[in-house]
C-alpha positions as CSV (number, residue, x, y, z in Angstrom):
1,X,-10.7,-28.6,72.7
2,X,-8.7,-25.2,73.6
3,X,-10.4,-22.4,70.7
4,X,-9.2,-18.9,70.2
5,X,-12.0,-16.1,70.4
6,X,-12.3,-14.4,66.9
7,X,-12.8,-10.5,66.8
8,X,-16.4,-11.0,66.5
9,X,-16.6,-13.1,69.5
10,X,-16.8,-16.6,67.6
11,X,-15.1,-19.2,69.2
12,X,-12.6,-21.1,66.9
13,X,-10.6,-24.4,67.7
14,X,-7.2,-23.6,67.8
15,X,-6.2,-27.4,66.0
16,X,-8.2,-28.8,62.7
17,X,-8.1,-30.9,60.3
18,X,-7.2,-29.7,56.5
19,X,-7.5,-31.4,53.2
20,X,-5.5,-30.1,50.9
21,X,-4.1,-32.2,49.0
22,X,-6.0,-34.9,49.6
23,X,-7.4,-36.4,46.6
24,X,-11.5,-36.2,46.1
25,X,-11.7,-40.1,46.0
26,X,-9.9,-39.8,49.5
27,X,-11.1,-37.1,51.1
28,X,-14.5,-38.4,52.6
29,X,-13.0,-41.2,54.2
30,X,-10.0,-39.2,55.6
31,X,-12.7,-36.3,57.0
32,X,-14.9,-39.5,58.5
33,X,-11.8,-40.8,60.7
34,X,-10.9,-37.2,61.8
35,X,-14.2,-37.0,63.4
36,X,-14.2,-39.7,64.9
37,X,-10.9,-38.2,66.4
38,X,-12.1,-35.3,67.6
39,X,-11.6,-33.1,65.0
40,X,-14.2,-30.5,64.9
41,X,-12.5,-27.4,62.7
42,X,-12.3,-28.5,59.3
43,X,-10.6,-26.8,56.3
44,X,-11.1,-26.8,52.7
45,X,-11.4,-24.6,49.5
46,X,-13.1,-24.3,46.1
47,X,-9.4,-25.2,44.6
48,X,-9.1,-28.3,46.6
49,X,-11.5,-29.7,44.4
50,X,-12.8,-32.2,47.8
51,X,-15.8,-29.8,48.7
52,X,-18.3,-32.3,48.2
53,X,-16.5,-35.0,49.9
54,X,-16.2,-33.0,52.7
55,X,-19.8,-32.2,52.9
56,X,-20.8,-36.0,52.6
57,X,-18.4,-36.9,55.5
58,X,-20.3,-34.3,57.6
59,X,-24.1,-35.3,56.8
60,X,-23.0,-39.1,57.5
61,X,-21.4,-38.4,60.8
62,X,-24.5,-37.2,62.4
63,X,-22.7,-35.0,64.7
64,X,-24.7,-31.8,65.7
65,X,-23.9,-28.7,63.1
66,X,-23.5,-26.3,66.0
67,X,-20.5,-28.9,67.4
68,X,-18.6,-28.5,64.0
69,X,-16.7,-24.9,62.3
70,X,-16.2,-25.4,58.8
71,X,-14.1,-22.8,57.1
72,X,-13.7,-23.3,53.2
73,X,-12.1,-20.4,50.5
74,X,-13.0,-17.9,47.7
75,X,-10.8,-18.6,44.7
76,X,-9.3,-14.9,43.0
77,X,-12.9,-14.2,41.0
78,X,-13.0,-11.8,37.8
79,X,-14.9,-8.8,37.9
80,X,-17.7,-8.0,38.2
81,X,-16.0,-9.4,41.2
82,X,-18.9,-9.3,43.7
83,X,-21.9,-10.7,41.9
84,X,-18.9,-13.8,40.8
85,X,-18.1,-14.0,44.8
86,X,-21.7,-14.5,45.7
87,X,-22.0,-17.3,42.9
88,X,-19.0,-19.0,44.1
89,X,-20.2,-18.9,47.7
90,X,-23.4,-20.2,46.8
91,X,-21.3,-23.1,44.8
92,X,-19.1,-24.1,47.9
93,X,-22.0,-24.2,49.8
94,X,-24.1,-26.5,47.6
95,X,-21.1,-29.0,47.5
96,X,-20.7,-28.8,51.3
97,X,-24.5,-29.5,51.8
98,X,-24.6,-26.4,54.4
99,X,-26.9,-23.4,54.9
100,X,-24.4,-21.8,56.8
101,X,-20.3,-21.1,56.9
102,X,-18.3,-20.9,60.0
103,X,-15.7,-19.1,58.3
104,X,-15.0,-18.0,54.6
105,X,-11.6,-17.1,53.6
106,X,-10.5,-14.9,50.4
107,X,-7.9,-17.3,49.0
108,X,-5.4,-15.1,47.2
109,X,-4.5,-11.7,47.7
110,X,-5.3,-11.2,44.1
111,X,-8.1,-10.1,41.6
112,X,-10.8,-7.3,42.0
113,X,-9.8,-7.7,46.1
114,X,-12.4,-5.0,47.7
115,X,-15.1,-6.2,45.2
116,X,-14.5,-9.8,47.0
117,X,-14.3,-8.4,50.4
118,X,-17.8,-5.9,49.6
119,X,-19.4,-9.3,48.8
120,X,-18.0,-11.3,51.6
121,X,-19.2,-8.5,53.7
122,X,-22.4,-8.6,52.7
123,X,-22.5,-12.6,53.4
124,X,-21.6,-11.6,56.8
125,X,-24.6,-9.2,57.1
126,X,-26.9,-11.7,55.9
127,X,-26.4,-14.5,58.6
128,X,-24.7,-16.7,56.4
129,X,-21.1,-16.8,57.4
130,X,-20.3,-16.6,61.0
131,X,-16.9,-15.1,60.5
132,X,-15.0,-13.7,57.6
133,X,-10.9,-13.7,57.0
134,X,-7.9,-13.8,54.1
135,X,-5.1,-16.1,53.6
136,X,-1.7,-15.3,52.1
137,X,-1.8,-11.6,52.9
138,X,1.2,-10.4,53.6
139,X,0.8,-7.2,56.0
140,X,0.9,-4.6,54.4
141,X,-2.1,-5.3,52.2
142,X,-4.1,-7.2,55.2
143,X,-4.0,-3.5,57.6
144,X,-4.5,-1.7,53.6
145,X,-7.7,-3.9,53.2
146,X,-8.6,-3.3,56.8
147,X,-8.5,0.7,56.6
148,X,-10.5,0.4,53.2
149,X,-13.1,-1.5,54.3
150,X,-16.1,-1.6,57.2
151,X,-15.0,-5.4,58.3
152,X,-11.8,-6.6,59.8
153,X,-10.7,-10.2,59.0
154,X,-11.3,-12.0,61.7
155,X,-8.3,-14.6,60.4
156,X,-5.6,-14.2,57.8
157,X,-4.3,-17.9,56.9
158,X,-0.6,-18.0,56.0
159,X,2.6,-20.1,55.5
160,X,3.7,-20.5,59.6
161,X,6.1,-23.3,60.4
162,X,9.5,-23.7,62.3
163,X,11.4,-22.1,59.4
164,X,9.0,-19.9,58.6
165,X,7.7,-18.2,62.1
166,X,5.9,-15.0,61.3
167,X,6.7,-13.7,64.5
168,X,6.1,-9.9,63.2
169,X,3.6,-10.7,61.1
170,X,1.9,-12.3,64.0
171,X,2.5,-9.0,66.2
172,X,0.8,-7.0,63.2
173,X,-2.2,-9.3,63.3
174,X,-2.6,-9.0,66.5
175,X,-2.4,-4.8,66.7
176,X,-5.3,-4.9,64.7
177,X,-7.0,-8.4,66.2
178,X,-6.7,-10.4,63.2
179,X,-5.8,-14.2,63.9
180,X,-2.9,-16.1,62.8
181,X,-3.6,-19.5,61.2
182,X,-1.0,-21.5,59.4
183,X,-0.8,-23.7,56.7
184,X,2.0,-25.6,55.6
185,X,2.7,-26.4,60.1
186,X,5.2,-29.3,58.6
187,X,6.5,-27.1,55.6
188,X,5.4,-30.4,53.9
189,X,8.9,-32.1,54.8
190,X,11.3,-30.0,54.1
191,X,14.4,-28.8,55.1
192,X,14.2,-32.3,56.8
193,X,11.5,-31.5,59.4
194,X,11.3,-34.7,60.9
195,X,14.7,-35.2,61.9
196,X,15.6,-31.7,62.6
197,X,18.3,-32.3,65.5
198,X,16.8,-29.3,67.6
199,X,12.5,-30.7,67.0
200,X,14.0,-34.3,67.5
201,X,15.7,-33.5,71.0
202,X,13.1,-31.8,72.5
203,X,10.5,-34.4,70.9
204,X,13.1,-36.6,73.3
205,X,12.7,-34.4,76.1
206,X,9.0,-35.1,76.1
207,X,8.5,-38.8,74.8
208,X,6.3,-37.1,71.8
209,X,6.9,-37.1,68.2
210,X,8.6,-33.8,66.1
211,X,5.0,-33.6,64.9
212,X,3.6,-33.0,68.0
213,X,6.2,-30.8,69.0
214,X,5.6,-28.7,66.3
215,X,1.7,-28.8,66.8
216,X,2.2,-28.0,70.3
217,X,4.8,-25.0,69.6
218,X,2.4,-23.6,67.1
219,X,-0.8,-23.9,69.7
220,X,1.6,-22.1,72.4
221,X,2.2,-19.3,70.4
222,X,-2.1,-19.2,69.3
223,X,-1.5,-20.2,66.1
224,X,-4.4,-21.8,64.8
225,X,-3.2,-25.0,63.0
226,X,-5.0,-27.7,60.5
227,X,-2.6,-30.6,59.9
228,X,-3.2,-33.1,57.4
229,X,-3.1,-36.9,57.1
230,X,-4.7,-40.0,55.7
231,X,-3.6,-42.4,58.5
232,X,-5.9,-42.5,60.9
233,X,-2.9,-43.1,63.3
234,X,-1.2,-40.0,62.3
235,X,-4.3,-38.2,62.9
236,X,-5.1,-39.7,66.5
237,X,-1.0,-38.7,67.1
238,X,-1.7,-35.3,65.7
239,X,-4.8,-34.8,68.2
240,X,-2.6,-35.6,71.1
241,X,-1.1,-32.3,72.0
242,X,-2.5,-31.0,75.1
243,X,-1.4,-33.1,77.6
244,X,2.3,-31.3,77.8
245,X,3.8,-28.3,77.8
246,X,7.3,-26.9,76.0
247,X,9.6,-25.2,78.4
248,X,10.4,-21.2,77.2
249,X,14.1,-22.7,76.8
250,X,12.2,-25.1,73.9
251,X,10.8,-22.8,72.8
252,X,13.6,-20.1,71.9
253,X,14.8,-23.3,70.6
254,X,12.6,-23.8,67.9
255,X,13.0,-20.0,67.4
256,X,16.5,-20.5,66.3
257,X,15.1,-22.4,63.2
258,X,13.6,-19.6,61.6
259,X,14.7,-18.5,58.0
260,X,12.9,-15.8,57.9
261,X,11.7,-16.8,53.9
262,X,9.4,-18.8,53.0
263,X,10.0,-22.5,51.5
264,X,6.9,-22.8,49.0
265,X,6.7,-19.4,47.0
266,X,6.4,-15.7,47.4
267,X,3.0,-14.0,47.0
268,X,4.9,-10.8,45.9
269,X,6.8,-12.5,43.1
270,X,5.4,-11.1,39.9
271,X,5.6,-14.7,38.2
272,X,3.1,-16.0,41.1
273,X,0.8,-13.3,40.8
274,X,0.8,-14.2,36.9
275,X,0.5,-17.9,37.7
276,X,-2.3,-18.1,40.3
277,X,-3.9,-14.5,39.3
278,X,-4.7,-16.6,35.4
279,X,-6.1,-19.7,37.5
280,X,-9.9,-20.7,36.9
281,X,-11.9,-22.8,38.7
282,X,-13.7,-25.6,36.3
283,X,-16.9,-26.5,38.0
């Protein structure tokens, strides 16, 4: 498996397996037959709701911890938002079944932020998270958070997909050696994905499916990615991206695509920050 070096020096696989969305009744069958894959990066978060199913699909596969990176997410805690932080750690990790994280990522942008990231820190300190990172943070209050604060993310998880690139963002993250990770690599469907003349053609050109072509364009620019499926098929096709290569021309392509906006939501949007900012966790 190709990985991507973190700014600490751990070693990341650059393609996982996420479970959003999957249902808890699901999830433990779906993270069994990604192992058995390949998959050894898996994603999931306190909001998911799947933790524990995760965590059984990991004791029962009997593969080695140190072969495995298991990230999962701190949901926006109230103050005093660093004692709440460690709690909800301590949560996740009961449900997973580990005594240690790979990687721990701050969920939102929102809440008591440097109280999360002072806690997170201090996980970090302690041994029990290898690596520590953001999602949704849009630059300007990633390189704010990294001035403010002794840590830098190692990884800042954000909507990346064909019509949603992130090609300056990217550049920012990589001035101050955060990594990119997407979510959302098929933006779920839409704008027609899957039949996008321009993926479908070069899909063509390579006897692979648009799926793989976008996996593969993602991995090419080192974008970690963590697609999700419940079909053990589509999770096999999914794994089977490194045995080509897309051309530069395909690849300025795909460029073309970009909208520039997102397709989901905007973390600046003041009804978002209402929205998910009022959201608690019921556990």
């Amino acid at each position: 498996m190709q990985t991507v070096t973190l700014n600490n020096g751990v070693e990341m696989p650059i393609l996982g397996f996420g479970v959003y969305q999957i249902p808890p009744e699901q999830t433990e069958q779906a993270v069994t037959e990604a192992l058995a894959v390949g998959y050894r990066l898996l994603d999931t978060a306190a909001a998911y709701m799947n933790e524990e199913a995760v965590g059984r699909a990991i004791k029962k596969s009997g593969i080695p911890r140190e072969e495995l990176f298991v990230t999962t997410k701190l949901w926006v805690q109230d103050a005093p938002s660093e004692e709440n932080t460690k709690r909800a750690f301590e949560k996740s990790m009961a449900k997973l079944g580990l005594d240690h994280l790979d990687l721990y990522l701050m969920h939102q942008p929102y809440g008591d932020v440097y109280g999360q990231w002072r806690a997170m820190q201090d996980l970090h300190r302690e041994g029990r998270v290898r690596a520590i990172g953001v999602a949704n943070f849009h630059t300007d209050r990633l390189v704010d958070l990294i001035l403010n604060n002794e840590v830098t993310p190692a990884v800042n998880q954000i909507e990346t997909h064909p019509f949603f690139q992130r090609t300056a963002d990217q550049e920012v993250m990589r001035e101050h050696r955060v990594q990119i990770q997407s979510w959302g690599g098929f933006a779920e469907g839409k704008n027609n994905l899957f039949t996008d003349p321009v993926l479908s053609d070069i899909a063509e050109e390579h006897g692979k499916s648009v799926a793989q072509v976008v996996l593969r364009w993602l991995i090419q620019r080192e974008v970690v990615t963590i697609p999700k499926s419940v079909r053990p098929e589509r999770m096999a096709e999914n794994f089977d991206v490194f045995d080509f290569e897309l051309t530069d021309d395909q690849m300025a392509r795909i460029a073309t695509l970009d909208t520039g906006s997102s397709l989901f939501f905007d973390h600046r949007d003041p009804a978002m920050v209402r929205r998910l900012g009022k959201v608690r966790l019921n556990d």
